[in-house]
C-alpha positions in Angstrom: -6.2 -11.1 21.0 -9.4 -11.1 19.2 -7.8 -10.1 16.2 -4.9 -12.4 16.2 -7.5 -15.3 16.4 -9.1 -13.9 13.0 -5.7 -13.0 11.7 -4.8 -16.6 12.1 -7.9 -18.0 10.7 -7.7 -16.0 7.6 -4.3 -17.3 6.6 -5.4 -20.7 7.4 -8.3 -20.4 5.3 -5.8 -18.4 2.4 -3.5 -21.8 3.2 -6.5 -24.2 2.0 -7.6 -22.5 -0.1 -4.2 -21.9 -1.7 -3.8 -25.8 -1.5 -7.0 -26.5 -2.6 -6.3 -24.6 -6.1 -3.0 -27.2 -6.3 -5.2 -30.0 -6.0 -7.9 -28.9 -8.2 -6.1 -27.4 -10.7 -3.0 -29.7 -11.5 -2.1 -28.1 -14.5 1.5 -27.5 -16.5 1.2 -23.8 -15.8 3.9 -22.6 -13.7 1.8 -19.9 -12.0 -0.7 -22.3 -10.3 0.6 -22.6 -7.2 1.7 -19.0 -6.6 -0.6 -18.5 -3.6 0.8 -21.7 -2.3 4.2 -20.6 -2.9 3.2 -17.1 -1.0 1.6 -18.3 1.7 4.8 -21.1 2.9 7.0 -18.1 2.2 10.2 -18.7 4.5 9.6 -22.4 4.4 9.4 -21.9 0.6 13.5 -20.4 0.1 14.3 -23.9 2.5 12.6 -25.8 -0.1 14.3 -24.0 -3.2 18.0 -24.7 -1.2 16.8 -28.2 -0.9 16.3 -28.6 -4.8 19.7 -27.0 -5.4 21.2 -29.7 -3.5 19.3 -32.7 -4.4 17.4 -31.9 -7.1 13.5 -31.7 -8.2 11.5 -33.6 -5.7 8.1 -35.1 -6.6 5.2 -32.9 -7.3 3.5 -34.4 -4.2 6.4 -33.4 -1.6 6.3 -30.1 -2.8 2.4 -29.9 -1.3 2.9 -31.5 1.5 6.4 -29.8 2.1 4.3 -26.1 1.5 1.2 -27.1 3.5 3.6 -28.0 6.5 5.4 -24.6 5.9 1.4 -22.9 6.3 0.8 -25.1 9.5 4.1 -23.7 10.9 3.6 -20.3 10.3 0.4 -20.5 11.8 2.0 -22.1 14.7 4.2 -19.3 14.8 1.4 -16.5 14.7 -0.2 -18.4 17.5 3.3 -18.7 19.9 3.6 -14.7 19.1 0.1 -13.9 20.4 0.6 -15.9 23.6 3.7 -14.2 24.0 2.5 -10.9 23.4 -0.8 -11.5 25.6 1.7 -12.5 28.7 3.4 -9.4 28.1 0.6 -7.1 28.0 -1.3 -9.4 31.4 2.7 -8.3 33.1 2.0 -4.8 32.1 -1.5 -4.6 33.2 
């Protein structure tokens, strides 16, 4: 379970960090918020059926839409490893 803890640190530090390079670099290149883009992936197709419908939301609920998308995948990697650590305790 070790390695799930550092599993889930790492992609919340690659979610910051990813955010971080949003907020830094607010530029008119497309490409600067790949990583951000990658790292909300699921939460990321929601957003893009969201635009279809309503259209281009604000720059700013993009981030905060994306960053919520990262704290809800971590979530998720956390739920699995406490599922996965009961299971192996039943096991044991």
């Amino acid at each position: 379970m070790i390695l799930l803890r550092i599993l889930i640190r790492l992609y919340l530090a690659f979610g910051i960090f990813a955010v971080a390079v949003v907020i830094i670099d607010p530029s008119d290149d497309p490409l600067s918020a790949v990583f951000l883009v990658m790292a909300a992936v699921p939460w990321t197709f929601a957003l893009s059926a969201l635009v279809d419908r309503v259209g281009e939301p604000p720059v700013w609920f993009n981030l905060v839409f994306l960053a919520t998308g990262i704290l809800i995948n971590a979530g998720l990697l956390y739920a699995l490893g406490l599922g996965l650590r009961r299971l192996l305790e039943r096991r044991s």
